[in-house]
N, C-alpha and C positions, 0 to 999 in steps of 0.2 A: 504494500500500500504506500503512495508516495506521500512526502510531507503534505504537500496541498491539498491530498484527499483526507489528512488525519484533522487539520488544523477548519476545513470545512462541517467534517461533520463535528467537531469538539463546537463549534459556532454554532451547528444547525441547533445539536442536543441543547444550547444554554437557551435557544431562544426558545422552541419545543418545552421545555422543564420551565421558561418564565410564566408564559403565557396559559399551561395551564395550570400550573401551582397559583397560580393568580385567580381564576376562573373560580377555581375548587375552593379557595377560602373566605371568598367572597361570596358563593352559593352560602357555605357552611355559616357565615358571620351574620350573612341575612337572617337563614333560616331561626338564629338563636335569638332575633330580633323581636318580642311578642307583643310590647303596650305604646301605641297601637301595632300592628302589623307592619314591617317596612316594606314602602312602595319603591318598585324600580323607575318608575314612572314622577315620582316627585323629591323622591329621596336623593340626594346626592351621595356617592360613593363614598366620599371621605368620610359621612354619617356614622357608619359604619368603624371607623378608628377612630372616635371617641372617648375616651377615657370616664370622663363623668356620665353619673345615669341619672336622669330625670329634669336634664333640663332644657328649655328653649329655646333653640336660635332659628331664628327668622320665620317664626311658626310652627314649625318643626320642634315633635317632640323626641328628644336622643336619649336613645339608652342601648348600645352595641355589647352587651355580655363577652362574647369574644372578640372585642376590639383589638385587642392583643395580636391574634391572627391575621384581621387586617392591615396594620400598622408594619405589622413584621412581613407579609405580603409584597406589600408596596417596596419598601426595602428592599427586600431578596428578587424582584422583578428589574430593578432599577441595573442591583447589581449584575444579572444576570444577563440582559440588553447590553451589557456595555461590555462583558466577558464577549458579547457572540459578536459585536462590532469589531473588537479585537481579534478575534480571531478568523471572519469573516474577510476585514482587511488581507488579510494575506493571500487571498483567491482572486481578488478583484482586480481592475485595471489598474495602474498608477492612479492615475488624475481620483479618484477613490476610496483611496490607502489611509488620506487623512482625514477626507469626509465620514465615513467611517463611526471611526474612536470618535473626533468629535460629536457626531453627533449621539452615540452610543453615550458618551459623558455626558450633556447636556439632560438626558432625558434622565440616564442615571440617577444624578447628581439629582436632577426634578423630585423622581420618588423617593429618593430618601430622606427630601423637605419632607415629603407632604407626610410620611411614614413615621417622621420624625415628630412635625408641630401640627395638631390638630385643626380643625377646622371648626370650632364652635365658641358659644358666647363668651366660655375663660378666655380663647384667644385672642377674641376682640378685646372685652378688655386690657389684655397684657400687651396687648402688640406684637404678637407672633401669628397673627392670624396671615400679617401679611408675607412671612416666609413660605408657609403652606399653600396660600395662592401664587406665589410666585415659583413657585416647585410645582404647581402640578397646571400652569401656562408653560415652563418651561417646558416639560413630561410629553405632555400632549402635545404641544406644536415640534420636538425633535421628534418624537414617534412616528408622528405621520410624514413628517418630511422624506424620514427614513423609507418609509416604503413606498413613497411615490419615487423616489433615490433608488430604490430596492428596484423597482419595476423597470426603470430603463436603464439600469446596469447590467440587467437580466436581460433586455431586449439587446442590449448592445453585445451581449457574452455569446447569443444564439439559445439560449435557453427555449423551453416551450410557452409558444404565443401566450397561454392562458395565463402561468405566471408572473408575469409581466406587466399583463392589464389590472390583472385582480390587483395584484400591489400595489399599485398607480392608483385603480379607482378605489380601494380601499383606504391609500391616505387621503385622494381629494375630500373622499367622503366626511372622513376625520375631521378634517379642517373646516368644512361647510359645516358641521356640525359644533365645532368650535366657536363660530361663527354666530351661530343661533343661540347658543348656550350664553353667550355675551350682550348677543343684540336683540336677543327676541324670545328672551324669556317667560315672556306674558303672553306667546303665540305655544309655544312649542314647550311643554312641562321640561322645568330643570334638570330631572331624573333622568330622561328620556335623551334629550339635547348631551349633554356630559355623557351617558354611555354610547352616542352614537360615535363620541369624537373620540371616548378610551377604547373601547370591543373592540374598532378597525386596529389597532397595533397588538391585543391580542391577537386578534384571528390573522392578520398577518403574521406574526410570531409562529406561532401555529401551523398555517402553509407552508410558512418557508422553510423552518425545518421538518417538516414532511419531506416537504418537495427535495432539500438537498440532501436528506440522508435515502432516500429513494432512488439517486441520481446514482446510475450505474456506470464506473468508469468504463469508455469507449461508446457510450451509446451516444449519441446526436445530440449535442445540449447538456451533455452528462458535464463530469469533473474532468473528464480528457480536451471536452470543448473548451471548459473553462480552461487548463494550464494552457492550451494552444494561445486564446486570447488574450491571456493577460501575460504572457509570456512576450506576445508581439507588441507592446504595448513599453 
């Protein structure tokens, strides 16, 4: 197996293991979520890693039992995004190499504000509320960058058409989504809006290492195309 095939899939598995280690603790941090019931639809995700229980912000009543899971979540996503930028870098073209790590960093560095400083009424008062929204605008807009980045890197390597698009139109998606979450929250529920802009960097996550540990060297598009390409480059 040659280096570029180890250092590929070591990338795919970190993003594969983010995305649904993230997925799974976040079902599970809901589900322990009972007075009232938490909605995906109005609740925001950071709700969820809250440390205190029983109190109010912004109408919203928080109480996350396993907030602990979530908080830790976020973290170990962040880290792990930026393990598979790293290591992904080494497959890629030049021009690439450092877009990359940065932005595997940016997004990192994001979750583990938000994993870090809560998002509720203590943190307004204290003033850390504003590292947590500035960790998870960072989060989200490297995320999605990344996979619409992901998608014509892919198209450029010869990869298959399909993912290529999907990465692409899965960060646009992200971003419009971000988008709505900022500007038109009185149209489109907060809950809703915020998962449309995070899910697209899981489930990219997700795809892509699917797709490149499934990538057989010598096949068309596989890790052979890849060394061929980034090799000329």
């Amino acid at each position: 197996m040659s280096r570029r095939r180890v250092w590929a899939l070591a990338g795919a598995c970190a993003l594969l293991l983010a995305g649904v280690q993230y997925l799974f603790a976040e079902t599970l941090a809901a589900a322990a979520w009972a007075t009232p019931r938490y909605s995906y639809a109005r609740n925001y995700i950071s709700d969820l890693g809250v440390t205190g229980c029983g109190m109010l912000f912004h109408g919203r009543l928080i109480c996350s039992p396993r907030h602990a899971w979530m908080n830790g979540a976020f973290s170990v996503e962040g880290m792990l995004f930026l393990l598979g930028g790293l290591c992904l870098a080494r497959v890629v073209p030049r021009p690439w190499r450092t877009v990359a790590p940065m932005l595997g960093l940016v997004h990192g560095a994001g979750m583990l504000l938000v994993g870090t400083f809560n998002g509720s009424q203590a943190a307004l008062g204290d003033g850390t509320l504003r590292y947590h929204a500035a960790g998870a605008a960072a989060a989200i807009a490297a995320g999605n960058i990344a996979a619409i980045a992901a998608g014509w890197v892919a198209w450029r390597m010869g990869a298959r058409p399909w993912m290529a698009a999907v990465s692409a139109a899965l960060g646009g998606f992200g971003l419009i989504s971000a988008g709505l979450l900022l500007g038109a929250a009185d149209v489109v529920p907060a809950g809703m809006a915020e998962r449309g802009a995070v899910y697209t960097i899981m489930t990219w996550e997700i795809l892509l290492g699917i797709a490149v540990i499934r990538a057989a060297p010598g096949k068309a598009g596989g890790m052979d195309g890849i060394r061929r390409d980034s090799a000329a480059r």
